[in-house]
N, C-alpha and C positions, 0 to 999 in steps of 0.2 A: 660494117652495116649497123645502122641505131635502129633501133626497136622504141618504135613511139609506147607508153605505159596506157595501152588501149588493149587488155585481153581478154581472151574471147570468152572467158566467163564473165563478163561484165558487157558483153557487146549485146545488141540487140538478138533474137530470135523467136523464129517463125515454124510453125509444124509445115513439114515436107510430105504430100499425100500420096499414095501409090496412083498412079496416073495422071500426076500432074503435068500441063502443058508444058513443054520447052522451049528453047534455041534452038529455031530449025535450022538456021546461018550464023555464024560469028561475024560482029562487025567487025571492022576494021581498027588497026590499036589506034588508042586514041591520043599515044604520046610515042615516038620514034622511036624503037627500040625494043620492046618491052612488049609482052604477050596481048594478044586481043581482050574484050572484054567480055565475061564467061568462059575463057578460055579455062581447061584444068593447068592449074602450073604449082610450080615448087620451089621455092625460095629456100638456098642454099649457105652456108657459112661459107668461110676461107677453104674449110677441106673438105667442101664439097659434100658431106653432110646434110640432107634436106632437113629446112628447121620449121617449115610448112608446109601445105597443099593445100590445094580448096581451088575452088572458080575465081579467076582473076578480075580483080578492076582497079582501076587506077584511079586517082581524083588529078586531070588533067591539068586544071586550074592554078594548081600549084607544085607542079611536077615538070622535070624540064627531062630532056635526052639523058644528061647525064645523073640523073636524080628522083625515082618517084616515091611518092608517098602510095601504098596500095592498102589494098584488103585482099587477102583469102578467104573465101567461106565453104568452108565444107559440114556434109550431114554428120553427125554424132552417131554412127550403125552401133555403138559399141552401149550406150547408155540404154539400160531400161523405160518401157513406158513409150510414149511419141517420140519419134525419130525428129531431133531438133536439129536447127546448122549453128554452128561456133564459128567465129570470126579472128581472124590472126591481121593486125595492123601495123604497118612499119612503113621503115624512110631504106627503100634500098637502089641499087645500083644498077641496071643494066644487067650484068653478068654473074648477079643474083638472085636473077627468076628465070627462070624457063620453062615453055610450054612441055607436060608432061606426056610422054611417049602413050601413058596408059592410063584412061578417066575412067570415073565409073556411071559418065554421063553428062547429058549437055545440063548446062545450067535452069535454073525455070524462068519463064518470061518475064515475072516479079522481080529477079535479080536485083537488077539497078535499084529499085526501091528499096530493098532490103539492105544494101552498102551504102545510101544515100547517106542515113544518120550515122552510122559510123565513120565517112568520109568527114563530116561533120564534127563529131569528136574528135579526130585527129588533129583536125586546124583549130580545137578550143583549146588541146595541149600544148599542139604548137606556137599558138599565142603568148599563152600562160609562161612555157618557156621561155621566149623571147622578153616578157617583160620581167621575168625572173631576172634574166641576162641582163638587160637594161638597167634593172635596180643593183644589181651585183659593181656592173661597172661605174656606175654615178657611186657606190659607196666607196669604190677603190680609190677615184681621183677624188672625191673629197677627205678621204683619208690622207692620202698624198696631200692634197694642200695644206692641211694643216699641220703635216710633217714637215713641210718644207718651211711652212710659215714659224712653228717653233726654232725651228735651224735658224732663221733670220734674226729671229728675237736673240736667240743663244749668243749668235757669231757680233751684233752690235751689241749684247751686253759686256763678253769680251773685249770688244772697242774702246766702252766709255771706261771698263776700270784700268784699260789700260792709257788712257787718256787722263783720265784724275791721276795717275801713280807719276806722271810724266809732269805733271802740272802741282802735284802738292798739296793735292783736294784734301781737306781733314774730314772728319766724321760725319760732317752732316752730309757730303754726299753719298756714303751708306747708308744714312737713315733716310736719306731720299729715295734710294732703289729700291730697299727695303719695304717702303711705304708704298710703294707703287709696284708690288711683286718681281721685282725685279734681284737680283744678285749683287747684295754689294761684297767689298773685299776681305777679305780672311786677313785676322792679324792675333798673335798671341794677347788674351785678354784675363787678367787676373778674375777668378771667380771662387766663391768663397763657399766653405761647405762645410758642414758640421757630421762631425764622424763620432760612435759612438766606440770605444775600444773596451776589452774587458782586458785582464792583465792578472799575475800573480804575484803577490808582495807578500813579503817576509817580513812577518811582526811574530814577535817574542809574547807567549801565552800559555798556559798549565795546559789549556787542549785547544782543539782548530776553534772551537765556538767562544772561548776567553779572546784567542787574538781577533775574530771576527766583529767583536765587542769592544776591543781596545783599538784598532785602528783608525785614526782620523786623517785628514787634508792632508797633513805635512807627513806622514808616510807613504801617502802616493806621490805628492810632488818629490821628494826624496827619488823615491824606485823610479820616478819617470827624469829626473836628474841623471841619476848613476847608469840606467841604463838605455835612456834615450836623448842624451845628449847630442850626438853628431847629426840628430834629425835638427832641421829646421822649419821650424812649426811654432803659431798660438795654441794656448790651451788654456780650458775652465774648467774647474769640478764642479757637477753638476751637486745637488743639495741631497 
């Protein structure tokens, strides 16, 4: 069962007067299936649990055998103050309303008018849904397209590198693809990088601040000879 977001503290209401006119007859239902209209009835969950009551009407218009959109409206005896009606709106099934065994009275003759704007409501929800749903699915398949559209791009840029790799293409067809976002080829490329290393070197001095004083150039290139020889590497001292 869906529950259109129409409740009945937001629904329209009317003061109920002691003596007001009623439904001397019930009409006849106005969709196959499904309770007359003022009818008292009770809308049920899966376990049979009643999840409303009130005077029944259906909005015909948009309601089929197997499906209606209704309202309940019953009086509020429990609130303080004027005895008001509250309204319960939904989309249910057949064999989720039934007329109730025990009312506490026929509907008032105003009825219909009173479920008119709420029938009303109901179809501005279920519009609002509908183009909800419509925007939802125009985002998905445009999202898919252009999923599938980068997949195309991916799959022939794979193509072309592996078409230059077959042909002998040199570099400038990388800086071609490159230039035009595209993916060119991976290849081991020398690049150059300036490292800053600290290190400890042994200079001969009466205390650490005498050899910190006497050390020059040619005892770092020294300690970077004797101990870093099997590296291969450029190097500068910096000033």
């Amino acid at each position: 069962m869906t529950v259109l977001d129409v409740r009945a503290d937001s629904a329209v209401t009317a003061p109920v007067r002691d003596g007001v006119e009623v439904l001397e007859v019930m009409p006849a239902a106005l969709v196959s299936g499904f309770p007359s209209e003022g009818a008292w009835s009770e809308v049920v969950d899966e376990s049979g649990d009643v999840v409303a009551a009130g005077w029944f009407s259906i909005d015909a218009d948009v309601s089929t055998p197997e499906s209606g959109r209704v309202v309940l409206v019953s009086p509020q005896l429990a609130v303080p103050g004027p005895k008001l009606l509250s309204a319960w709106a939904g989309s249910v099934r057949p064999s989720e309303v039934r007329a109730a065994a025990v009312a506490p009275g026929c509907a008032p003759v105003w009825f219909g008018q009173y479920v008119s704007p709420v029938h009303e409501a109901q179809r501005v929800v279920a519009q609002l849904e509908a183009e909800r749903e419509k925007c939802a699915v125009l985002e998905r398949a445009q999202a898919e397209s252009v999923r599938k559209h980068q997949e195309w791009i991916e799959n022939l840029n794979d193509l072309a590198i592996e078409w230059a790799d077959d042909n002998g293409l040199c570099e400038q067809f990388d800086r071609f693809m490159e230039e035009n976002g595209l993916r060119g080829r991976e290849r081991d490329q020398e690049v150059e990088v300036t490292v800053t290393a600290t290190m400890t070197v042994t200079v001969r001095g009466v205390s650490q601040r005498d050899a910190e004083e006497r050390i020059d150039s040619d005892d770092i290139r020294e300690h970077i000879s004797g101990h870093l020889s099997y590296l291969d590497f450029d190097y500068a001292l910096a000033d």
